[in-house]
DRENGUTOR-573468 format. One record per residue (C-alpha): residue number from 1; residue in three letters; x, y, z. Coordinates in steps of 0.02 Angstrom, whole numbers, plus 32768, in hexadecimal, padded with zeros to 4 digits. Example, Ala and Ser with C-alpha at 12.3 -4.5 7.8 and 13.67 -1.06 7.14 Angstrom:
<atoms>
+------+------+------+------+------+
! resi ! resn !    x !    y !    z !
+------+------+------+------+------+
!    1 !  ala ! 8267 ! 7F1F ! 8186 !
!    2 !  ser ! 82AC ! 7FCB ! 8165 !
+------+------+------+------+------+
</atoms>
This chain:
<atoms>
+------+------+------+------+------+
! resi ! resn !    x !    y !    z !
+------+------+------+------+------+
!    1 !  unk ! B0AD ! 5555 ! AF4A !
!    2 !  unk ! B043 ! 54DC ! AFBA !
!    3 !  unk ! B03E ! 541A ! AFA2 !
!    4 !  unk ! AF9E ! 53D7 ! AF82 !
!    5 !  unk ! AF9B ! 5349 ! B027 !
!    6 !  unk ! AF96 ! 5297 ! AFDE !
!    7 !  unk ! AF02 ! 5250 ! AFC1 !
!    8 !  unk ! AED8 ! 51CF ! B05B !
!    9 !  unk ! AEEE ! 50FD ! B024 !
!   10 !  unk ! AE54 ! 509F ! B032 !
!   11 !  unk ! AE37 ! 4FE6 ! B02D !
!   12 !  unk ! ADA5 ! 4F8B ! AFB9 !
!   13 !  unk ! AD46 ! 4EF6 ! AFCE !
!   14 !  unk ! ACB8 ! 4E8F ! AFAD !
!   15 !  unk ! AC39 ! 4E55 ! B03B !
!   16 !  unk ! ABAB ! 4DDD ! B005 !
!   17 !  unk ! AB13 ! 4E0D ! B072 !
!   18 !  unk ! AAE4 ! 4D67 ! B082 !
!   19 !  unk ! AB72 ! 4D3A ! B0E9 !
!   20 !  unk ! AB47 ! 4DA3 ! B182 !
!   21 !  unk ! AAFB ! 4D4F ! B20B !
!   22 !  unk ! AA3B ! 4D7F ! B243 !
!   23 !  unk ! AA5C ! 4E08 ! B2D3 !
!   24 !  unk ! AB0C ! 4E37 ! B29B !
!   25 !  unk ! AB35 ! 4F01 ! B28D !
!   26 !  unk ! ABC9 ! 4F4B ! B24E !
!   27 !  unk ! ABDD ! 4FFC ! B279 !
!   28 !  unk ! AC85 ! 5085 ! B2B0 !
!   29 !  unk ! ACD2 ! 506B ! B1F5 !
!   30 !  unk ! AC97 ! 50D5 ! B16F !
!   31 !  unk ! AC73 ! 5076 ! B0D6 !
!   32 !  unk ! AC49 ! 50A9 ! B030 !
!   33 !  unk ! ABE5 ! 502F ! AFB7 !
!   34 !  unk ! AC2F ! 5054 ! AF1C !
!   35 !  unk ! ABB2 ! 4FC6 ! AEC6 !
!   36 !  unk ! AB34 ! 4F5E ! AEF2 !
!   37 !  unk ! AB03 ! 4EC3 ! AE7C !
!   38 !  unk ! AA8D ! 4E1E ! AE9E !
!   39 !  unk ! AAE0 ! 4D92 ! AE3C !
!   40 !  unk ! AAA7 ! 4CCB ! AE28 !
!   41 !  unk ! AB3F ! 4C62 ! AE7A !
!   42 !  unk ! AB4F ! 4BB1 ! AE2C !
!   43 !  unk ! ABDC ! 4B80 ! AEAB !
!   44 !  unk ! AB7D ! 4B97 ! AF39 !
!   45 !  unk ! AB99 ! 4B17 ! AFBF !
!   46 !  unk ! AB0B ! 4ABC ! B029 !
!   47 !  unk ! AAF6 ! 4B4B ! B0A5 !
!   48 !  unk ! AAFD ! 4BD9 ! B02C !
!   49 !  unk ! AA6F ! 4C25 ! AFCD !
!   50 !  unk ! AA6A ! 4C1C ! AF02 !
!   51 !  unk ! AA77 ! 4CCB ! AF0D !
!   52 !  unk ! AAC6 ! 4D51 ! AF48 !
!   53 !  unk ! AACF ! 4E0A ! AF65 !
!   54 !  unk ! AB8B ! 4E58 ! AF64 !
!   55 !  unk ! ABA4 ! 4F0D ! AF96 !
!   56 !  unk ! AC56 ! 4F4E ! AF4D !
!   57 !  unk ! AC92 ! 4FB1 ! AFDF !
!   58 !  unk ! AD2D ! 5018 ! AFF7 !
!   59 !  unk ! AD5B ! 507A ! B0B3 !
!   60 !  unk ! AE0B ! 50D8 ! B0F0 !
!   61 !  unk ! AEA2 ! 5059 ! B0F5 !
!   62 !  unk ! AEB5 ! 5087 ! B193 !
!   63 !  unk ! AE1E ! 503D ! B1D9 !
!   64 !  unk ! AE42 ! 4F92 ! B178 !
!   65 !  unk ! AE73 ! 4F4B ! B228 !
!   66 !  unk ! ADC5 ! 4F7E ! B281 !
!   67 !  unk ! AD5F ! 4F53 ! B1E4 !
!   68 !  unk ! ADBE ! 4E99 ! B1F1 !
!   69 !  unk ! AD8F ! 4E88 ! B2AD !
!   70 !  unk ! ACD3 ! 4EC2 ! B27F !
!   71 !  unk ! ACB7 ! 4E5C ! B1ED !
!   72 !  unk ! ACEF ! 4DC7 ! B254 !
!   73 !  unk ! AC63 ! 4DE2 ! B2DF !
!   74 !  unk ! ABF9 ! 4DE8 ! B260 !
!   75 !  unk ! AC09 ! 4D60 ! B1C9 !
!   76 !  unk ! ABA0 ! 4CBE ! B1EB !
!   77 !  unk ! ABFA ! 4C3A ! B23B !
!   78 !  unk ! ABB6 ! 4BB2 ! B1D1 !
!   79 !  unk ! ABB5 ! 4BBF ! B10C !
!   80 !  unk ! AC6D ! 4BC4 ! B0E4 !
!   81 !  unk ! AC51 ! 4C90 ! B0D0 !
!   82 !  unk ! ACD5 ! 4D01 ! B0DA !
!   83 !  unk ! ACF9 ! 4DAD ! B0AF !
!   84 !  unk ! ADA5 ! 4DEE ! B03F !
!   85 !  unk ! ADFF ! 4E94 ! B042 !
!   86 !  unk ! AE8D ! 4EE2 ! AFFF !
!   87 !  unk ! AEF8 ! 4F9E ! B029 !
!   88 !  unk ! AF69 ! 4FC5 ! AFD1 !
!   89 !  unk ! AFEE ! 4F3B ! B01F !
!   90 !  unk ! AF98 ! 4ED9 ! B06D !
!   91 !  unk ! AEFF ! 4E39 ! B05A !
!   92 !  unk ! AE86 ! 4E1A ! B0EA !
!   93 !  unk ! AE11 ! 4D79 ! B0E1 !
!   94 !  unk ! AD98 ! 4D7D ! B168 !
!   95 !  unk ! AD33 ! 4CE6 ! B1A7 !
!   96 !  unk ! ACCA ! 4CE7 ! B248 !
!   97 !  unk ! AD40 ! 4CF8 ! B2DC !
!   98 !  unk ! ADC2 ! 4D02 ! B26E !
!   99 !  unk ! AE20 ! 4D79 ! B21A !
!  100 !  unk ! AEB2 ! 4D5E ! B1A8 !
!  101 !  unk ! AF3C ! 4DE5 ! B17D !
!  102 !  unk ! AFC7 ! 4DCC ! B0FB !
!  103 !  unk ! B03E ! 4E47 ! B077 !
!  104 !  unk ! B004 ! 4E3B ! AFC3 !
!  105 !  unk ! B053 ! 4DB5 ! AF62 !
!  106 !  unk ! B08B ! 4D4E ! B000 !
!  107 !  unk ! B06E ! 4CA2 ! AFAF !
!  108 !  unk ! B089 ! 4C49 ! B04E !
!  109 !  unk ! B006 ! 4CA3 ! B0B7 !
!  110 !  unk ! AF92 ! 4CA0 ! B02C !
!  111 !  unk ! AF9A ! 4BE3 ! B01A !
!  112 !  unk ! AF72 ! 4BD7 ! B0DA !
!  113 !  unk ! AEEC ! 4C3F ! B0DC !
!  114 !  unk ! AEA8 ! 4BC9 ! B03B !
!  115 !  unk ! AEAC ! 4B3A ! B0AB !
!  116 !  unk ! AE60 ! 4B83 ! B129 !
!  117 !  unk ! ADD4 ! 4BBD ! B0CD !
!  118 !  unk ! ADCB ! 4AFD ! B07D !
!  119 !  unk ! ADBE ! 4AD5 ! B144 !
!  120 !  unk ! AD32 ! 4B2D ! B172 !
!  121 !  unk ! ACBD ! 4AFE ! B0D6 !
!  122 !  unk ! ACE8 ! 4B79 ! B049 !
!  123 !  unk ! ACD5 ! 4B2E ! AF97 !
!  124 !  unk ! AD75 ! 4B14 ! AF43 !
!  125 !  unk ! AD36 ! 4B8E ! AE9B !
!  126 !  unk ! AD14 ! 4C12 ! AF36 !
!  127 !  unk ! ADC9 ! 4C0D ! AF65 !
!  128 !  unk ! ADEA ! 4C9E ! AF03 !
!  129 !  unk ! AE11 ! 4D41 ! AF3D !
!  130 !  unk ! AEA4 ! 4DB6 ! AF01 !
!  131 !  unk ! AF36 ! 4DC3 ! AF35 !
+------+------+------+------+------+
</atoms>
């Protein structure tokens, strides 16, 4: 009898459109919007809007290193914006230029990406992604 091929690991996020600076394009890693809601943000810092539209997205783990390296080109450089995703080991915070890469439950790295998010303007009650 045949094996049925497991099923291929993807990674899931959450981008918030209004992060993306004017001009930017993303394109090479095929992403799937598995939601798409418009919410009011009362933590929004000085440079972000009051609100915001976040597409749920999930693509193939193995692209999680190309979507990083995108994603950075492509989130505003002012705003304290960045971009969160997880596969199935490991967290990626992306901020423009930057990219950030740790295992799941590493307290350490997770605490230095924190402060570097603090750094570079993101509200303390946005310092909040999994993992």
């Amino acid at each position: 009898m045949a094996s049925t091929p497991p099923a291929p690991q993807t990674l899931s996020g959450v981008l918030i459109s209004e992060s993306l600076r004017v001009g930017a394009e993303l394109s090479g890693v095929p992403l799937q919007v598995t939601k798409l809601e418009r919410i009011a943000v009362g933590d929004a810092n000085a440079d972000q809007p009051k609100h915001w539209t976040l597409l749920h997205f999930r693509a193939p783990e193995d692209t999680a290193g190309q979507l990083a390296e995108g994603l950075a080109n492509c989130l505003a450089p002012t705003g304290g914006w960045y971009v969160d995703f997880s596969t199935t080991t490991e967290v990626y915070v992306v901020f423009a230029g930057r990219v950030f890469r740790y295992a799941r439950g590493d307290a350490a790295a997770r605490a230095e990406v924190q402060a570097y998010a603090r750094s570079v303007g993101v509200p303390e009650t946005q310092v909040d992604w999994k993992g």
